[in-house]
N, C-alpha and C positions, 0 to 999 in steps of 0.2 A: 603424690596425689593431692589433686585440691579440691574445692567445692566452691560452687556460685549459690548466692542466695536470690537468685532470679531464676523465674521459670525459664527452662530450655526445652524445645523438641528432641523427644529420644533420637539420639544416633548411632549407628554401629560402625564399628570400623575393627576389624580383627589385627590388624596390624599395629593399631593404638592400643589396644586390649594385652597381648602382649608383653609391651613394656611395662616395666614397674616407675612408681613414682615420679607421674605427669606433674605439672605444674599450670596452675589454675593463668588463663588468660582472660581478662574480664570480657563480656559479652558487649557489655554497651560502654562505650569510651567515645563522648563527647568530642575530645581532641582529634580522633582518628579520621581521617583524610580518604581511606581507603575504602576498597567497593561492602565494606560489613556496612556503612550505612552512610547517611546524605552528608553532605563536603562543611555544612556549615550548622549552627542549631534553629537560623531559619526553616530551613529546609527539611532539617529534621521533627519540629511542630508540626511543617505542613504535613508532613509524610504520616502525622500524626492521624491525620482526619480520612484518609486515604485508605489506610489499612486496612483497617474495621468494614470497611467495601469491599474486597479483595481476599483472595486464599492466596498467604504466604508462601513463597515457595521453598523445599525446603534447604537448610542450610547447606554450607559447606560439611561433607565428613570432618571430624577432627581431628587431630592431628597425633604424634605421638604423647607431646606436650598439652596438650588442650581437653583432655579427658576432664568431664564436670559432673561433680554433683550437685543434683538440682531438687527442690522441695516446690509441694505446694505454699503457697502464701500471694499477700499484693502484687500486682501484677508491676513490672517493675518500669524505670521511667520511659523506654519506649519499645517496650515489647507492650505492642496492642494487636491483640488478637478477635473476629469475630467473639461478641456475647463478653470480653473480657474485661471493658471497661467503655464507661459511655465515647463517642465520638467528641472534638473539640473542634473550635472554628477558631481560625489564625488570622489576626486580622493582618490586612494588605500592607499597610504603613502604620509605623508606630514611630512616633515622634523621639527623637532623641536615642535609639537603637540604631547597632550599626555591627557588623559582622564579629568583630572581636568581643564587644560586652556580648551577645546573643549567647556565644558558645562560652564564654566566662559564669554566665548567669547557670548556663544545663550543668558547669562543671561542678559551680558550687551548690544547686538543687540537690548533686548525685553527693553531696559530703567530700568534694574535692575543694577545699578554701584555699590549700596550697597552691592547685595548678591553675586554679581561678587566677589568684593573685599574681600567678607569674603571666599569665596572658595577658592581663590589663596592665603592667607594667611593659611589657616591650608593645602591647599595642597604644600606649599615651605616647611612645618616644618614635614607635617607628610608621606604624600606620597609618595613612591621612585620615579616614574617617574619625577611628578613636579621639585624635589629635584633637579634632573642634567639636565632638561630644562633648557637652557637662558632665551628662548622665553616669559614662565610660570614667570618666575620670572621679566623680563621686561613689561611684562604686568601688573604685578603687580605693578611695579613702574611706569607705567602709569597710574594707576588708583587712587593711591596714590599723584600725582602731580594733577589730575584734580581736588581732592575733596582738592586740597591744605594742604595737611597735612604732613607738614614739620619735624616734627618730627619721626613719622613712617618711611618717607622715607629715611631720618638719620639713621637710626636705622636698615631697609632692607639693606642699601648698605653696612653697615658695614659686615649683613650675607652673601653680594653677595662677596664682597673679597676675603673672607676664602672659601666660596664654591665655586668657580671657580678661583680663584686666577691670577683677571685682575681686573681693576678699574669699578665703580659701575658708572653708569649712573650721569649725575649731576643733580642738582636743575634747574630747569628752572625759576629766582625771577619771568621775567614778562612773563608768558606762556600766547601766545595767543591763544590756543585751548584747555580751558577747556571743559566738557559734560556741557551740559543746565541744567542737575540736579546739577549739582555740582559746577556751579557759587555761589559765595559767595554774601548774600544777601546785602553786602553794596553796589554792585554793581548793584543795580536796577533792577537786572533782576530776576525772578522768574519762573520757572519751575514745575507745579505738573506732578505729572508723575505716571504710574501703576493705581490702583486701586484710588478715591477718597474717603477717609473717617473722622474719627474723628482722625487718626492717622496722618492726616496734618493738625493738628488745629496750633501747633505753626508753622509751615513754614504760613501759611494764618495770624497770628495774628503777624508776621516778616513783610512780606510786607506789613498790614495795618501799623504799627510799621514807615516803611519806607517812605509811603507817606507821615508823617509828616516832617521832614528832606528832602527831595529830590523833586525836579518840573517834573520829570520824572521817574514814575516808570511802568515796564515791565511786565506781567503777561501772559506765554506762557501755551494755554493748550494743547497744538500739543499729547504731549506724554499722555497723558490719556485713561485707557483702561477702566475702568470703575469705579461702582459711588454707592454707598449705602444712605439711608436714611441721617443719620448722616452727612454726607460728605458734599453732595446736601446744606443741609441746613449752614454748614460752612460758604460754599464759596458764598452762597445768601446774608446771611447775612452780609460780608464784602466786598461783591459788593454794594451790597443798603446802605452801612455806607458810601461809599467814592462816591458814586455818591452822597447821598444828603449832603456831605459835597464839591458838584462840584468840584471834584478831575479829571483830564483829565488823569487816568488811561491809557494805553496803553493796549488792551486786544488782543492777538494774537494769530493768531489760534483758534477757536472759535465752527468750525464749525461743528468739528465731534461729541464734548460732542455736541452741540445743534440736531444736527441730533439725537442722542440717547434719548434724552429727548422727543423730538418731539415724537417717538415710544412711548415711555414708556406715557406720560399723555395720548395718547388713551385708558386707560383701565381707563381713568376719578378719579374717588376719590380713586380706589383702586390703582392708580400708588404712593400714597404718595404724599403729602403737599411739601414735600420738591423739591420732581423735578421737580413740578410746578413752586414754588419760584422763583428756579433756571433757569428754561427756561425764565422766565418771565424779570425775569434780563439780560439772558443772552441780548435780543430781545429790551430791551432798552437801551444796552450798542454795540450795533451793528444798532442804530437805525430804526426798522423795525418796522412800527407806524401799518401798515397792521397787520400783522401778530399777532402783541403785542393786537391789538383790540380785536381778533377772541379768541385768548386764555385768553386773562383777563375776556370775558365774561364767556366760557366756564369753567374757574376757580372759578366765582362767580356760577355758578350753580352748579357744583358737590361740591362745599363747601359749598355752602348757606350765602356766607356771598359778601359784596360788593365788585365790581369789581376793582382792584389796577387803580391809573390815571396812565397817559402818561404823566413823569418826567425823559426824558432822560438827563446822564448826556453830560457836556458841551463839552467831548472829539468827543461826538456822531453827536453836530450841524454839524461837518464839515461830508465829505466823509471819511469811515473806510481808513487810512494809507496803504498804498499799500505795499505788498512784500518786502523784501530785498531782493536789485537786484542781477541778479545773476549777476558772472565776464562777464565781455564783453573782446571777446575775439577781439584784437586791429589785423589789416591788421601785417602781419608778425610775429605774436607770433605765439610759436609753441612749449605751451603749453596749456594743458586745465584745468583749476585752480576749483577744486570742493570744498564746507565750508558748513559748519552746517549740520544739519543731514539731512540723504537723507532715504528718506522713500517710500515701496513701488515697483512695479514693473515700474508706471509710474513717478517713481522722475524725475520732470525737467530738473537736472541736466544731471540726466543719460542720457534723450536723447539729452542733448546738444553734443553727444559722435557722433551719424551717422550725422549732420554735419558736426563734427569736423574733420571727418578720411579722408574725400574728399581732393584729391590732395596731401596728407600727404602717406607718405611707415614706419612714424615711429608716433604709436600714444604717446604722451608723457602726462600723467594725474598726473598733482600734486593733493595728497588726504593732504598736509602737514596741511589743515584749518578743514579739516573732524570733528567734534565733536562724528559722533552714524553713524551703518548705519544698518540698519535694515537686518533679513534671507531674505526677501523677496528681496529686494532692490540689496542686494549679490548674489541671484541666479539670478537674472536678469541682472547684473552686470556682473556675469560669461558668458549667453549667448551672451551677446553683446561681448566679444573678443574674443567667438568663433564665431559671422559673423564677424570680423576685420581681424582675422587672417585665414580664408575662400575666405579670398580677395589679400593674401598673404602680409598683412601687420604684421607688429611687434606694439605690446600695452608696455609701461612700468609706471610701478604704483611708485611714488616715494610720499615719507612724511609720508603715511603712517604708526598712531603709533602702538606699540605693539596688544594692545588689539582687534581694526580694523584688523590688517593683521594675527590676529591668528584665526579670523571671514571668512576671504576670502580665507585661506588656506584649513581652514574648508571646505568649500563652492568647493571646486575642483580646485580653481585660482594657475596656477602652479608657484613655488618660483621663477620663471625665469623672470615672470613678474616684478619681485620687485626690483627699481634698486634706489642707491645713489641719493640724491637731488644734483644737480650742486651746487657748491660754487658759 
C-alpha cells in the first residue's frame, strides 16, 4: 500500500480494493508521454490556464497497484481545479526555452534534480533545439554545481566552448545555494524527497552513519510526496535507533508525511504496520504525548499486540525548533531577499512581496539564495507581478539561477523582468 501527497478525486474499484498491498504510482510525472497528461511541460502550463474553465473529467479507475492515499493540503503542481488555485497566463514565446529544458525545469520544480539532470544531458548531446540553447545548457551547469560534481561540470564547459565559442560558466568552490536534495551528506543536512521507499535506504543508513561523527544532524521531510510499505518502515526504524540511542536529531518539516499517515492508519490493520510505526515515531519525535496515547492504543488493537510506551527522544523535552527566519527586511533596504525553497501558492515568502511593494515604484527581489521553487508557487508568483505592475510599478528578479528562471519563463514571467545582481 502507498500514499500520494497530492490531492486525488475519490475513486472506487472493488477489484483494486481487494488486493493487499498496492504500490503507490505517482499522479503527476512531468517525464510521462502518455494520455494522464500534455506530451511536453509547454503544454502542460498551458493546460494550466484552461482547467480552472472547465469540469475535469473523471479519472481512470485505478488499478490493482495504484490504490492512493490522499490528504487535504496545497494544491499540487498541476492539479488545478475550479476555486483551487488562481488561473496563470503562459506566455506565447519565451526566448531561449525549448522542449527539453521546459520539462527539465517542471521536473526539477516537482524535486526531481536527478531526472532533470539526466534530460538536460542527453538533450545538450542529442536534441537540435537543446544543442544551440545557452539557457538549456546553463541549466545544466546548474544542476551539475548543486549535486557538486565537479568533474562533469569540467567536462560540460569544455563542450560549451566549442559550441557556442565564449567561455563556460565557472566553478563555484564555495556555492552557497545548493537544492536540499543535493546537499552533500557530510554536511548534516539531509533531504528525502519524491516518493519514500526502499530505494533510500542508503541515504537513511548515511545519515544514521552521520550521527555518529557529528552533534548536529538535519533531517528535512518538507519535499516528500509520498511513501510505500517498505520505505515507512526504513525511516521508522532509523528514527527508534537514534532516539533510543538519545540522539537530538533535528527533524523538520514533519508535518505533511504525518498528516498522510494520520489518513492512511484509518483503514486500521489494513493501512500496514509500517505507517503505523512511522506515525508513531513520527508523534514522539514531535512530542505529542496526546495524540501518541490515542494511536499507540489503537495500534495495539488492530495488531493485537502491546501498546508501544512514551520514550520521547531528548531533542523532543524542549519546544520543536522554530522556522528559519525569514530576511528581515531593515528600514531602508530596497531589496527583498527570498532563500530555500518556496513552496505552494501561500509561501510566506511570496507574500512578504504586497508589503514589500508599499511606497516602492521599483520592486527589486533578489531570488540569488532560492534553492527549488515549486509550479505552484510560480504561477502564483506570476500573478502577484501582475497586481504590482496593475499598480503601475516595475518588479525585477535578479540572482536567479538557470534552472529556476527557465521555470518562470515557463510560467508566462516576462525576460524583462530578469535583471543583473548590483556588484
Amino acid at each position: 500500500m502507498a500514499f500520494s501527497l497530492f490531492n486525488k478525486p475519490p475513486g472506487k474499484d472493488k477489484a483494486a480494493e481487494a488486493k493487499p498491498k498496492p504500490a503507490l504510482t505517482p499522479r503527476h510525472d512531468a517525464r510521462s508521454t502518455s494520455a494522464r497528461g500534455p506530451a511536453t511541460a509547454r503544454e502542460l502550463a498551458e493546460s494550466a490556464k484552461t482547467r480552472a474553465r472547465t469540469v475535469p473529467k473523471a479519472p481512470p479507475q485505478p488499478g490493482p497497484d495504484e490504490r492512493d492515499i490522499t490528504l487535504t493540503g496545497p494544491p499540487s503542481l498541476i492539479d488545478w481545479t475550479p476555486g483551487s488555485a488562481p488561473s496563470i497566463q503562459v506566455a506565447e514565446a519565451n526566448p531561449g526555452l525549448c522542449a527539453v529544458l521546459e520539462n527539465a525545469a517542471l521536473l526539477y520544480a516537482n524535486a526531481q534534480a536527478t531526472q532533470a539532470r539526466q534530460l538536460l544531458e542527453q538533450g545538450v548531446a542529442t536534441d537540435e533545439d537543446a544543442k544551440v540553447s545557452p539557457l538549456a545548457w546553463l541549466a545544466l551547469f546548474d544542476l551539475l554545481q548543486r549535486a557538486g560534481d565537479r568533474a562533469a561540470f569540467d567536462q560540460l564547459a569544455l563542450q560549451y566552448v566549442v559550441a557556442f565559442e565564449r567561455s563556460a560558466p565557472a566553478w563555484e568552490e564555495h556555492s552557497g545555494k545548493p537544492s536540499p536534495a543535493a546537499r552533500p551528506a557530510s554536511g548534516g543536512y539531509f533531504a528525502l524527497t519524491g516518493k519514500l521507499s526502499s530505494a533510500n535506504a542508503a541515504q537513511i543508513a548515511n545519515m544514521v552513519a552521520a550521527t555518529a561523527k557529528q552533534q548536529q544532524v538535519r533531517l528535512d521531510l518538507a519535499s516528500l510526496t509520498g511513501a510505500d510499505e517498505a520505505g515507512t518502515r526504513l525511516l521508522a526504524d532509523a528514527l527508534a535507533q537514534l532516539r533510543k540511542r538519545k540522539y537530538a536529531l533535528l527533524l523538520q518539516h514533519p508535518e505533511k508525511i504525518r498528516q498522510a499517515l494520520e489518513h492512511a492508519v484509518k483503514q486500521g490493520r489494513d493501512a500496514g504496520e509500517g505507517y503505523w510505526v512511522l506515525l508513531l515515531e513520527l508523534l514522539q519525535w514531535q512530542n505529542d504525548r496526546e495524540i501518541f496515547e490515542e494511536r499507540a492504543i489503537e495500534f495495539a488493537v488492530a495488531f493485537e499486540v502491546s501498546p508501544p510506551s512514551w520514550e520521547p527522544p531528548p531533542s523532543a523535552a524542549a519546544p520543536p525548533p522554530a522556522a528559519e527566519p525569514l530576511p528581515v527586511i531593515e528600514e531602508g533596504q530596497d531589496t527583498l531577499v527570498w532563500q530555500g525553497t518556496m513552496l505552494g501558492p501561500g509561501d510566506t515568502q511570496l507574500a512578504k512581496l504586497g508589503e514589500f511593494r508599499d511606497g516602492r515604484s521599483v520592486i527589486a527581489i533578489d531570488m540569488a539564495g532560492v534553492d527549488r521553487i515549486d509550479f505552484v508557487c510560480a504561477g502564483a508568483l506570476f500573478n502577484a507581478i501582475g497586481r504590482v505592475e496593475s499598480q503601475r510599478k516595475t518588479v525585477q528578479l535578479s540572482g536567479a539561477t538557470p534552472i529556476i528562471r527557465a521555470l518562470l519563463l515557463l510560467i508566462g514571467i516576462s525576460p524583462r523582468h530578469f535583471v543583473k545582481k548590483a556588484p
